[in-house]
C-alpha positions as CSV (number, residue, x, y, z in Angstrom):
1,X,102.7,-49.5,-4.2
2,X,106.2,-50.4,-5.8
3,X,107.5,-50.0,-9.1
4,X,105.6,-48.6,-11.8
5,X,102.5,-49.6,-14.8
6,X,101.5,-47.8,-17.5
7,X,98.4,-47.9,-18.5
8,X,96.3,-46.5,-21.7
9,X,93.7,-43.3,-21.0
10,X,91.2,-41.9,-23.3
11,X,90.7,-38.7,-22.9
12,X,87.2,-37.6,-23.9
13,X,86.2,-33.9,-25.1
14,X,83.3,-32.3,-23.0
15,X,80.8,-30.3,-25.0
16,X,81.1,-27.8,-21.7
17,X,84.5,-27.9,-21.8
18,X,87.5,-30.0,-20.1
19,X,87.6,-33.9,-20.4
20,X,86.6,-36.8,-19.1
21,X,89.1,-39.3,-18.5
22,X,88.6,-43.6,-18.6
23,X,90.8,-46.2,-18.5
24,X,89.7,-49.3,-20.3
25,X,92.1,-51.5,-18.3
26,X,90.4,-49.7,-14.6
27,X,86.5,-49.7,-15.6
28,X,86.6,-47.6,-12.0
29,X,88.6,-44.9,-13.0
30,X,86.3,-42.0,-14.1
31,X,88.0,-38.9,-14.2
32,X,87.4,-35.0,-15.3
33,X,89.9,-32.2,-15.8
34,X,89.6,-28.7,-17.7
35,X,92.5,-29.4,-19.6
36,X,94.2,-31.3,-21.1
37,X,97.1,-31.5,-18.4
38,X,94.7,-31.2,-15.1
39,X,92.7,-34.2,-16.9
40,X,95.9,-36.2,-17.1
41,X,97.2,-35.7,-13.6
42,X,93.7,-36.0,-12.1
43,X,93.8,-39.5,-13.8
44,X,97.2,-40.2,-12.2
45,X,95.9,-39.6,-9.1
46,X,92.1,-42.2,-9.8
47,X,94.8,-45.1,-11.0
48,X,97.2,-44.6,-8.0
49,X,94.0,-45.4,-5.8
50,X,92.2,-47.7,-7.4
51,X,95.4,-49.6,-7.6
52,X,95.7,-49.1,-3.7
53,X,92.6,-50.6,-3.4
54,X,93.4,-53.3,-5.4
55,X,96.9,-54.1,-3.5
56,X,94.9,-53.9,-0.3
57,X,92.3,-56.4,-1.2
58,X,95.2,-58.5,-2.7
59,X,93.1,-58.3,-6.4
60,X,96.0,-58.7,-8.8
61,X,96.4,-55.5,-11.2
62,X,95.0,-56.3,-14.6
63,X,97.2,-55.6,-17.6
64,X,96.8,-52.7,-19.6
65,X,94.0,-52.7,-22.2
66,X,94.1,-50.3,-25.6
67,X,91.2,-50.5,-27.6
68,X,90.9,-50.5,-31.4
69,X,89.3,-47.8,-33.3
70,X,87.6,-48.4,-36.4
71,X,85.5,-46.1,-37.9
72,X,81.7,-47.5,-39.2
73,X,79.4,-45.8,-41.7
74,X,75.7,-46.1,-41.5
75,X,72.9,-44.8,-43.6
76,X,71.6,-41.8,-42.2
């Protein structure tokens, strides 16, 4: 792998602690880390391989994805 991407993370707050890291751009890359940091690095790590992967299959890299966030009120 040459160069490098950047791509967007969400990091997700565990009720047990730590978080869950997805990348909207890499639907594969599922990730946990107690902190904040370890989350972040551990997500390095899943996006380095899946983009292996895709360079090895010769599946071109998607571009990066950041989602909207709106908020939406319902009746409770």
């Amino acid at each position: 792998m040459s160069g490098s991407v950047t791509y967007t993370v969400q990091l997700r707050p565990e009720p047990e602690g730590g978080y869950t890291v997805l990348v909207p751009a890499l639907p594969e890359v599922v990730s946990y880390g107690e902190s904040r940091e370890e989350a972040l690095e551990n997500g390095r790590e899943a996006i380095h391989a899946v983009l292996e992967y895709y360079d090895a299959e010769g599946i071109p890299r998607p571009d990066d994805v950041v989602p909207l966030l709106e908020l939406v009120t319902v009746a409770a």
